[in-house]
N, C-alpha and C positions, 0 to 999 in steps of 0.2 A: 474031879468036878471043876469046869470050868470058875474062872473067877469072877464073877458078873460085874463087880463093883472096879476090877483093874479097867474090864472091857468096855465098860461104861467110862469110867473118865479117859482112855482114848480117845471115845467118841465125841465127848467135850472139848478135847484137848484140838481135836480135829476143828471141830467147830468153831472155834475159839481163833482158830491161825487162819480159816476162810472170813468168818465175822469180825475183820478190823473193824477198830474207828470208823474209821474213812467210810467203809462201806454201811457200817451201821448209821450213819450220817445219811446215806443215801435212801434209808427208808426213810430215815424223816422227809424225804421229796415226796413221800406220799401221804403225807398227810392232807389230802385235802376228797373234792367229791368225785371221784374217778368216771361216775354215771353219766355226772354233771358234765366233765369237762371233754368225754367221749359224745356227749352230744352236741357241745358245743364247735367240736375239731369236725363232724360230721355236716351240721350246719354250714361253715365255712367250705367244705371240700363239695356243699351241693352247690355253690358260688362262686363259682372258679370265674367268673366276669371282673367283680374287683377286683382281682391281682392282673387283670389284661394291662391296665398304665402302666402298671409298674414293672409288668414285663418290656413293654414299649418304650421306658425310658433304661431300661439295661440295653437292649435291643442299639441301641443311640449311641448311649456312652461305649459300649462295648462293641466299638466298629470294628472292619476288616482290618483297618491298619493298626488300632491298639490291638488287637487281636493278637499280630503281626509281634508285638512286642511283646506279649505274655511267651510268641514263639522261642524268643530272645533266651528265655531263662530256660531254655534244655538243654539238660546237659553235656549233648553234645554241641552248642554252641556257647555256652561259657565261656572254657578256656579260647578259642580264637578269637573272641571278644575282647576277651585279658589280655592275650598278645597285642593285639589291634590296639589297647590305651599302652600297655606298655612300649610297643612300641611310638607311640606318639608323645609320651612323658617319658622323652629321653632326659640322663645325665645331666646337661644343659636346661631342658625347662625345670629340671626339678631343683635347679641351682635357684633361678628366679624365683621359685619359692619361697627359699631357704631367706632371700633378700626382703618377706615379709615377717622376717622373726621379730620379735620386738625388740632385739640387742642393736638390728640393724637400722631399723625405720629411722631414729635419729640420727645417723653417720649418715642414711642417703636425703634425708630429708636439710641436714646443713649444704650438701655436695651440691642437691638442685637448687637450694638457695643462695648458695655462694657464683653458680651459674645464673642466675636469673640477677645477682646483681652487678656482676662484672660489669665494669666501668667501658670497655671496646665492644660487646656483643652481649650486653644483658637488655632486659627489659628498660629501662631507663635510657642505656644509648640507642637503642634499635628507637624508643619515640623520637629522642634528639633527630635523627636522621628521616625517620617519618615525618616529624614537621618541616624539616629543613628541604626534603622533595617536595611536599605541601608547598610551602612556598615559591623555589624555583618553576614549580610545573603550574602554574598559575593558570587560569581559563582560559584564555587568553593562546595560552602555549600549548596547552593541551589542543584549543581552537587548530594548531599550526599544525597539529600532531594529524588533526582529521584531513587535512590536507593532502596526504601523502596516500589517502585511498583512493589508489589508482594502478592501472597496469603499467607500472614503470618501463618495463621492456618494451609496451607499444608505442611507449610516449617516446621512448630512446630513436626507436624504428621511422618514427613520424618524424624526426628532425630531418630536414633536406639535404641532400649528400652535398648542396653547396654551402651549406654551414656547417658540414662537418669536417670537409678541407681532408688534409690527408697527414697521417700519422709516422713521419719519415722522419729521417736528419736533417733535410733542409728546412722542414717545418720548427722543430726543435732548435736548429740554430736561428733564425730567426727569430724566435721566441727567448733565447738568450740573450741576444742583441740586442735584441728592444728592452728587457730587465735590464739588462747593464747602463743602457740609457738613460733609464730611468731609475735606478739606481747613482747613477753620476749626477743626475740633477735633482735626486733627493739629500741635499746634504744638510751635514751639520746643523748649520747657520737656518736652512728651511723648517727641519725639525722642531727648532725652537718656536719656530714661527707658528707650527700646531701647535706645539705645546698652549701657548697665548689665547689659545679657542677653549681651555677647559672652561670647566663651569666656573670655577673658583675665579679666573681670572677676568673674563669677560664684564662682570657687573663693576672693579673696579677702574677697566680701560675705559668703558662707557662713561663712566665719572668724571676722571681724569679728560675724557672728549669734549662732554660738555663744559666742564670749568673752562677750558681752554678755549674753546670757539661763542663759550656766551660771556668770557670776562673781555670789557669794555677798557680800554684805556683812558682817564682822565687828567687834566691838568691844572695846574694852580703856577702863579707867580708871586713871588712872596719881596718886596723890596723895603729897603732900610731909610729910615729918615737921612737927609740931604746932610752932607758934611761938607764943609766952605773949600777945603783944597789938602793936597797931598804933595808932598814936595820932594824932591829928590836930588840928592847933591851928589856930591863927589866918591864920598865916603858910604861903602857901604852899611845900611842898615832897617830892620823893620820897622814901618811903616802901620800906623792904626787905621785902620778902615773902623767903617760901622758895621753893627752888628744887625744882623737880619732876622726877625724873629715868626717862626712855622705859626699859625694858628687855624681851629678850624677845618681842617681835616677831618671826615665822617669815622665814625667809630667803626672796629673793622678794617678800615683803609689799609691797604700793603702799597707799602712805595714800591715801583717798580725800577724808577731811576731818578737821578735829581743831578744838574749842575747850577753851575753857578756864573752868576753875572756882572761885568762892572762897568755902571754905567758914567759919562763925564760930560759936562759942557761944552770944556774948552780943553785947551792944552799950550801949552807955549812955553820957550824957551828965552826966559826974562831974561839974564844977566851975561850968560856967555857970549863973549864975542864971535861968535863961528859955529858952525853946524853942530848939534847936540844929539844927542841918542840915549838911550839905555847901554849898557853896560856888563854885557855877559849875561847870559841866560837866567831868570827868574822867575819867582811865582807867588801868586797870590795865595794864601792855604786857610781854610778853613777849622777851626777848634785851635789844635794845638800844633798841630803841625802836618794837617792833610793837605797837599796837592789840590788846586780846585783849577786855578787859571794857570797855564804857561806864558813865559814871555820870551823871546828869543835876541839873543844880540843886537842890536841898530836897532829897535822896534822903536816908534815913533819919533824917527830922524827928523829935525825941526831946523831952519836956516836960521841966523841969526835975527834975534828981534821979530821971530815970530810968532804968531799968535791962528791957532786953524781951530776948527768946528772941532766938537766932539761927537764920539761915537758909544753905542756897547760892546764892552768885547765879552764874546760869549764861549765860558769854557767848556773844554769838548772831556772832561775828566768825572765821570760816575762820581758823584760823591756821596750815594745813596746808602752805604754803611756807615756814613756817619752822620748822616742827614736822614734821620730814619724815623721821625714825627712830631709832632708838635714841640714847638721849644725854639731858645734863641739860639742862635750860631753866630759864633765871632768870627770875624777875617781879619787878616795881615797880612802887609804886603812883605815877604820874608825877605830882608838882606838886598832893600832896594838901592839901585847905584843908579846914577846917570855918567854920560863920559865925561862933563862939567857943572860944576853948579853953575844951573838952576834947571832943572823939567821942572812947573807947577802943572797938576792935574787940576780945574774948577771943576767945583760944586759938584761930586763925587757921589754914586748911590752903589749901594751892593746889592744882589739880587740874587732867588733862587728861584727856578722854574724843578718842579716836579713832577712825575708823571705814577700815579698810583691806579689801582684798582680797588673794585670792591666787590 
């Protein structure tokens, strides 16, 4: 007798391995109004108009050429597609990859900045050098630059074959000849002579020009109260003159020269019996011992018992370093002799003529 109750939970068991979860889940999807929603699915499939836009914007988006690319992905075109980036992401690009690891980014990122600041060819000197072109190429030279649009070659062609002379050795030695000449007469000594044109020098030769041709030469006489006579014996010795005293001079003033003067009334040879003279060469000197008048051997030869006019004698000796502004000057007559006593000089004046600028 069959076993019903075995046969039967087979049938269960059967049941049971077709009716998972999963699929028992699936009739819960019918829980709803099957009548309802077949009328509704019917409704819409009698309106097949509204889904026309929406066909017409697939229709759009889903041109020939995307089309083209859904082609892409069969697979018989895969793999040659694969090859095709493989080989384009050779060894080499895929190194520069590698150069955006994050280990690397700071190593290249110091590298480009140690380049961007080098001091010959970074950003800092490449400006240095932009502005310093800036400047030389100025508008102006740029201006000179538009110049140069032209057919150079026609202009070359347009010069006249008798301005262009002829390109030989005797042209050439010529043209050496004449350098050489002009080389011989650029010398040394002319050199200097440009040099005298720079800028620097020109505003102080102008200077120096005019001082020179607008200073005026002026003069003054400056003389000494009258002294009664001056005597000269046998016996050499100095002799007091008067003292002459500067004044009045304009503030500023540069002596430019100054001698000296000795003026007398008379002269005469009181007491010796016979022709008288001076006595070996003398001078009259100024301060302490400057040179101002000369006097030479025999100077004022006198016959006995005579008595002659006076003159000035005017000396020819610069005494402008020591006569050099306002102030007294003393004279003597250094180591005066005659050939016998007596020369008496009357009534005696000393004098100084100067000649200043201002």
């Amino acid at each position: 007798m069959p076993n019903w109750l075995q046969i039967l939970k087979d049938y269960v068991d059967a049941l049971e391995s077709r009716l998972t979860a999963a699929r028992a889940g699936y009739l819960d999807q019918l829980d709803f109004a099957l009548q309802e929603a077949i009328t509704a699915l019917q409704t819409d499939l009698d309106n097949p108009a509204q889904y026309k836009a929406d066909l017409t914007t697939l229709e759009t988006r889903l041109s020939a050429i995307r089309a083209g690319y859904l082609d892409e992905l069969a697979a018989a075109n895969i793999p040659a597609d694969i090859d095709t980036l493989l080989t384009r992401l050779s060894a080499v690009r895929a190194g520069y990859l590698d150069e955006l690891a994050a280990a690397n980014l700071p190593t290249d990122v110091a590298a480009l900045n140690t380049l961007l600041t080098n001091g010959t060819y970074g950003l800092a000197a490449l400006e240095a050098l932009v502005d310093d072109l800036e400047t030389r190429l100025t508008a102006v030279r740029a201006g000179y630059l538009d110049q140069l649009d032209f057919n150079l070659q026609e202009a070359i062609a347009a010069i006249p074959t008798t301005m262009v002379g002829t390109n030989n050795a005797a042209l050439a030695a010529s043209w050496t000849a004449a350098l050489a000449t002009a080389l011989a007469a650029y010398t040394a000594a002319r050199g200097a002579y440009l040099d005298e044109l720079a800028a620097a020098n020109i505003p102080a030769d102008i200077d120096e020009l005019k001082t020179s041709r607008g200073r005026q030469l002026f003069t003054m006489d400056f003389w000494s109260l009258p002294q009664e006579e001056v005597a000269l014996v046998v016996a050499a010795g100095d002799k007091a003159l008067p003292s002459v005293t500067v004044a009045d001079l304009p503030g500023g003033a540069t002596i430019v020269r100054a001698i000296a003067m000795f003026k007398f009334r008379m002269v005469e040879n009181h007491t010796y019996a016979g022709v008288n003279s001076l006595d070996g060469a003398q001078e009259i000197q100024v301060a302490a011992s400057v040179d101002a008048i000369n006097f030479v051997t025999g100077q004022f030869t006198l016959a006995q018992d005579t008595r002659e006019g006076g003159d000035v004698i005017i000396g020819a000796i610069d005494i402008a370093a020591t006569v050099n502004g306002n102030g007294a000057y003393a004279f003597h007559w250094d180591l005066a002799k005659a050939l016998q006593t007596g020369i008496k000089f009357n009534d005696i004046q000393m004098g100084i003529r100067i000649w200043y600028s201002v």
